[in-house]
N, C-alpha and C positions, 0 to 999 in steps of 0.2 A: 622491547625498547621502551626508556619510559620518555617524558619529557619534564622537565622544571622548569618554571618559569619563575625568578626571582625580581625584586624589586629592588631600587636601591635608590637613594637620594646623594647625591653631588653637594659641595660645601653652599650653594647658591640655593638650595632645594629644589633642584631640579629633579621630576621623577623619570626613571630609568627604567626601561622593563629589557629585561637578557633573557633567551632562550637556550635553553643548556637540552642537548639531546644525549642520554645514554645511552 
């Protein structure tokens, strides 16, 4: 199983962290 952790910013730049498990 792996894991990803992606980043992402929102239209305000707000930073976002999402954990996605495979």
């Amino acid at each position: 199983m792996h894991s990803a952790v992606t980043t992402q910013f929102d239209q305000h730049g707000t930073q976002k962290q999402s954990s996605q498990d495979f």
